[in-house]
N, C-alpha and C positions, 0 to 999 in steps of 0.2 A: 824720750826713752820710755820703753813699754815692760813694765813690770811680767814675767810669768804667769802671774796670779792675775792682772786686769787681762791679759792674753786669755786665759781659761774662763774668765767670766764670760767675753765676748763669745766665746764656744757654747755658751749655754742657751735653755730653750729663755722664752722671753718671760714666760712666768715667774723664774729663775731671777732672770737681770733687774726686775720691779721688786726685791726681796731688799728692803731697808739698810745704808752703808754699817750699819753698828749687828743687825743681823748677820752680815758679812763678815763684818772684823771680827764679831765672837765667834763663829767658823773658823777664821784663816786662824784667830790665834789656838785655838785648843785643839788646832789640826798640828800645831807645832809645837805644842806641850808634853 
C-alpha cells in the first residue's frame, strides 16, 4: 500500500527525492497544521 504523499514524492525532480526523511516529515507535517 502506497501512501498519497510517497505517490507525490516519486512525482518530484530528483534533487527533490535526495532532500533528508525528517526534512520531509517537517514539510508533510506543517503542510497539515
Amino acid at each position: 500500500h502506497r501512501t498519497n504523499h510517497e505517490y507525490n514524492i516519486d512525482k518530484l525532480p530528483p534533487r527533490i527525492k535526495r532532500t533528508p526523511k525528517w526534512v520531509v516529515a517537517a514539510e508533510h507535517r506543517r503542510a497539515f497544521r
